[in-house]
C-alpha positions in Angstrom: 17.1 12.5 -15.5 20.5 11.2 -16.3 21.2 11.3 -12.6 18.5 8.5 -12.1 19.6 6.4 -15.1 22.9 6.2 -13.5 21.6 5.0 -10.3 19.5 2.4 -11.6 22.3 1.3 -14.0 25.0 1.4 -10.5 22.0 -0.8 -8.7 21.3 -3.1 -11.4 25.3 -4.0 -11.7 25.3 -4.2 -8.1 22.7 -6.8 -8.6 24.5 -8.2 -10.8 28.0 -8.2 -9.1 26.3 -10.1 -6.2 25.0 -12.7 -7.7 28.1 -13.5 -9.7 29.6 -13.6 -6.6 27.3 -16.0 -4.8 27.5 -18.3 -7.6 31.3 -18.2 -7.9 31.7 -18.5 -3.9 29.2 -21.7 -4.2 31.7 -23.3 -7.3 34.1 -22.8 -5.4 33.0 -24.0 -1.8 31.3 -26.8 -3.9 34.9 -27.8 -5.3 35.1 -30.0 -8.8 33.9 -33.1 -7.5 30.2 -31.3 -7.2 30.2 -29.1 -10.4 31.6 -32.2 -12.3 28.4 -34.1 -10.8 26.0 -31.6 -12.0 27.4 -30.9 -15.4 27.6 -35.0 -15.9 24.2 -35.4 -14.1 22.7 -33.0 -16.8 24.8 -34.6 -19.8 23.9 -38.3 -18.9 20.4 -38.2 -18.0 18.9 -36.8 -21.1 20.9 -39.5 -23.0 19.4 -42.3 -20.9 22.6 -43.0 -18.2 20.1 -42.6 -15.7 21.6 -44.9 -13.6 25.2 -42.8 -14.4 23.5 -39.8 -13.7 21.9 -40.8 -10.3 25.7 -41.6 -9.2 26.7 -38.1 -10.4 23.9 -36.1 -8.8 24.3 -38.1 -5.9 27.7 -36.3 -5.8 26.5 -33.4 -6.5 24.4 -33.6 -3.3 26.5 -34.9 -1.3 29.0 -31.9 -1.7 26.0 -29.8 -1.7 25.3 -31.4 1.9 28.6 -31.1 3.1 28.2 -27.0 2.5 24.9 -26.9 4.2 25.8 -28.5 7.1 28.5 -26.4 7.4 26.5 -23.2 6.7 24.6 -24.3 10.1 27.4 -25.3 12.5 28.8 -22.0 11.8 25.4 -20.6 12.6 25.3 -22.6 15.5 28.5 -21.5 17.1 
């Protein structure tokens, strides 16, 4: 029994692992501009910026564009 707790304890970390790592490799392809933009987007809409926050999410996207269309032309080639 201990045998199969470990395993399930290994896979779940595993899970774990990978997901930390797909969120850190998508900070860091996203750069500060786009984290910035979500963090302010987040901050400024509830307060009533929506105007402010429109401008930061539309950074946000843009640098979430700029990763997509990369993602493709590298499937592409």
């Amino acid at each position: 029994m201990k045998k199969s707790v470990k395993k399930e304890a290994i896979k779940k970390l595993s899970f774990i692992k990978k997901i930390y790592n797909v969120v850190k490799s998508w900070v860091v392809g996203n750069g500060v501009e786009g984290f910035i933009g979500l963090i302010a987007g987040l901050l400024l809409w509830p307060l009533g910026f929506k105007v402010y926050a429109g401008f930061a999410f539309g950074v946000f996207a843009t640098r979430n564009w700029d990763l997509f269309k990369d993602w493709v032309k590298g499937l592409l080639k």
